[in-house]
N, C-alpha and C positions, 0 to 999 in steps of 0.2 A: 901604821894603824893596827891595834889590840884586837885580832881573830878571836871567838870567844868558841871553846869548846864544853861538853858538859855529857855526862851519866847521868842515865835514866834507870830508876830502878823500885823494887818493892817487894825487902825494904833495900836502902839504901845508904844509912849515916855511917857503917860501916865500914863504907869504900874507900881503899890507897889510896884510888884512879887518880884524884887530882892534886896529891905527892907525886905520884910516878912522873904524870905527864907536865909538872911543874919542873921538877929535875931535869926530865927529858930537854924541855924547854933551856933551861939556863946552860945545859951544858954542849947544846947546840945553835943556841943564840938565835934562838925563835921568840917573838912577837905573839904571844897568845897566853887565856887565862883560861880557867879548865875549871868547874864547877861539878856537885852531885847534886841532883834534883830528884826528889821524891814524885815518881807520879802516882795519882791511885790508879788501880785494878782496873778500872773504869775508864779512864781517861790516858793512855799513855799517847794515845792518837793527836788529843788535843794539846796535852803538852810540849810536845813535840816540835809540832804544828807552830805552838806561839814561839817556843824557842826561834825556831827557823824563824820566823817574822819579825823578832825582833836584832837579825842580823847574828842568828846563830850560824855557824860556818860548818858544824860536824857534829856527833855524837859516839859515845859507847852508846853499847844497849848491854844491861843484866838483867839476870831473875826477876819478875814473867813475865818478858817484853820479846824474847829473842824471835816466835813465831810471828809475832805481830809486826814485828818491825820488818821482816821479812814481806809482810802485805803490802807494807809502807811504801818501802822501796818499787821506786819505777825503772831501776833499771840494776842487772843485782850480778856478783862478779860468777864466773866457775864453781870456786868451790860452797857462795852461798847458797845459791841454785841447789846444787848438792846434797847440801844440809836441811835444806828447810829454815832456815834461822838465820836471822843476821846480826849481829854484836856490832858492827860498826856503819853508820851512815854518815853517806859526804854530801853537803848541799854544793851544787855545780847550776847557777841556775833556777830553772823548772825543775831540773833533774834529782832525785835523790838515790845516790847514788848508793848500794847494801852490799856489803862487804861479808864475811865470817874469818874471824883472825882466832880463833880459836884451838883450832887444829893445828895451827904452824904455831901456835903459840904452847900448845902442850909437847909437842913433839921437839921443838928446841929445847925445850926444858928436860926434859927424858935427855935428848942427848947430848946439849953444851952446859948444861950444869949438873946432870945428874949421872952422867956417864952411863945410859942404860941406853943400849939401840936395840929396840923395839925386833930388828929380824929376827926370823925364828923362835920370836918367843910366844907362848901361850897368852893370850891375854882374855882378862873378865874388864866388861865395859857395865859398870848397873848405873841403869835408869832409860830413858827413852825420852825425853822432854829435849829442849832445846838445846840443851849444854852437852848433851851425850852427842847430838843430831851433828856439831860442828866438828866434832869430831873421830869420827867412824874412820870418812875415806881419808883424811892423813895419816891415821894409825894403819890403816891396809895399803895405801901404798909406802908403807917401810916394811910391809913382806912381812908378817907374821906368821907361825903356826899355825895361827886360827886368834880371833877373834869374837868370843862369845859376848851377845848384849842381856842381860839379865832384865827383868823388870816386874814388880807386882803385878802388874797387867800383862801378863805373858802375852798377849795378843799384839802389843804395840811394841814390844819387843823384836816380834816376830816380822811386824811390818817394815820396820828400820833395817833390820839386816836383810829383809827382801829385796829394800831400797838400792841397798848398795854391792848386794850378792854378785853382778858382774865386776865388782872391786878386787874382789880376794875371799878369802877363807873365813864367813862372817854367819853367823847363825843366832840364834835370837830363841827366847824363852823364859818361863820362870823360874826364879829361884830354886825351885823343886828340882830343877831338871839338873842343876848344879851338885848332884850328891855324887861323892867319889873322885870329882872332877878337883883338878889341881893346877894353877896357874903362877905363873912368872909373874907378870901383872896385874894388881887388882885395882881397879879405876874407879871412885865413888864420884858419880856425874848425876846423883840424886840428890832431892831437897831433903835426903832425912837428917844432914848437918845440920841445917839449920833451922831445924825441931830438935835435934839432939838426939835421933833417934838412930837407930841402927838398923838399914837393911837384914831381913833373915837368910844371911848367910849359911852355910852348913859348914860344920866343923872339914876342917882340911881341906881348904879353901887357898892356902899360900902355901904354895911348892918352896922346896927352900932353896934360901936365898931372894926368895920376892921380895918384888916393892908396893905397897900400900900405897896408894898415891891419892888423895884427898881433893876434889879440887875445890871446896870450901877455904878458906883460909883466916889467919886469926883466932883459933881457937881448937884447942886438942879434943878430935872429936871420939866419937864413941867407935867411930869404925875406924880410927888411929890406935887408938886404945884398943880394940881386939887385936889388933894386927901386930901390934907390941907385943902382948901377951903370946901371940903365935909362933913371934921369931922373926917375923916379916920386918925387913928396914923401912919407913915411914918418911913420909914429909907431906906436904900441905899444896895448895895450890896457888900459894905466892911466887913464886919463880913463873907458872903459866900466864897469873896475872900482868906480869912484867913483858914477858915475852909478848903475849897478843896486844899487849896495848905498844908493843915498840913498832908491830907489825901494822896498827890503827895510825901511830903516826906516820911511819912513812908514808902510809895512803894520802894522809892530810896535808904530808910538809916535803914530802921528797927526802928526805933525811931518815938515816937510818940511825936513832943513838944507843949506844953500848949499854945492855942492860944490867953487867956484873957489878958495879958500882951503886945501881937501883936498888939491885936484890941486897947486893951486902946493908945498905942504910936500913931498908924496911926489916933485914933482920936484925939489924941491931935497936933499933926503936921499939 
């Protein structure tokens, strides 16, 4: 019998999700159909809700569901807890069960395809919402330099890395506070990708030899584009994508399958 899984999101028509987890499926010989579902602003609660009732088995969660779905959840693992946010739920039940696969999913990305291991390096993390939140304590426990979280709202910036300050080397602040300062890694885990718009970085922002790392993906954004212009080597957040949804399914199926094969098709599509 046909497990039905599905992404939640807004917007959403955008989504691999159910490419990935469609391959994922056939090349480990899984029994299940994987859907993107639009919810609005308003309703992510109720949609959900119906999916699960009408014998939905799991979900992704994306943009701007990940704090919400974190409410959702009745029973939520380590690292969601952690974060504030949950990206993945598993219906077991009464129980729903909230996950965050997003951190092991960048973090594998940085280092089985991108060859970059986070130790000792400097890293800029901009934004503070949900997508930055799942990712903090995986990036501090790979031992960083330091850890800076950037944000318009310095304030919630400040509060994130308060969060996770018995983690590691993690400080928080606005943009302003970034002048002079120089990093290994720059992490865009802001919605200004998908306004097209570009955090106000300050010039000399990519120490060299840095990597630009997007986790937008689908589209050369504007903070790619400066980073080019910098010198900084670039990429997108399709390989993260790949990674935390391999880490969603194992939660779902027991089965761990091989992402390099994923990532090369969606690059080549």
């Amino acid at each position: 019998m046909t497990d039905h899984y599905a992404v939640f999101g807004n917007p959403i028509a955008h989504s691999k999700s159910p490419l990935i987890h469609a391959s994922f499926a056939r090349q480990t010989g899984q029994d299940l159909d994987y859907t993107a579902l639009l919810a609005p602003l308003d309703g992510f609660v109720a949609c959900v809700t119906a999916f699960r009732a009408g014998g939905g088995a799991g979900a992704n969660v994306t943009v701007p569901f990940k704090e919400q779905a974190h409410a959702l959840a009745t029973v939520r693992s380590t690292r969601a807890e952690a974060a504030g946010a949950v990206n993945t739920l598993h219906f077991k039940g009464a129980e729903i069960y909230g996950d965050n696969t997003d951190g092991a999913g960048l973090v594998n990305d940085l280092t089985r395809n991108l060859g970059v291991d986070p130790k000792g390096r400097r890293i800029l993390l901009m934004g503070a919402g949900g997508a930055a939140r799942g990712v903090v304590q995986p990036l501090l426990e790979c031992r960083p330099a330091i850890l800076f979280i950037a944000n318009r709202t310095p304030a919630r910036a400040v509060e994130l890395a308060t969060r996770f300050r018995h983690a590691g080397p993690v400080h928080g602040g606005g943009y302003d506070a970034l002048a002079g300062s120089a990093f290994d890694i720059v992490i865009n885990a802001t919605a200004a990708s998908l306004a097209g718009e570009l955090p106000p970085l300050p010039e000399g922002i990519f120490a060299d030899g840095a990597l630009a790392y997007d986790m937008m993906y689908g589209r050369d954004t504007p903070f790619l584009q400066l980073a080019r212009q910098a010198g900084a080597r670039t990429t997108d957040g399709l390989g993260m994508l790949v990674e935390q949804a391999a880490e969603a399914f194992f939660l779902w199926r027991g089965v761990r399958p091989d992402t390099a094969p994923v990532i090369a098709l969606l690059r080549a599509g």
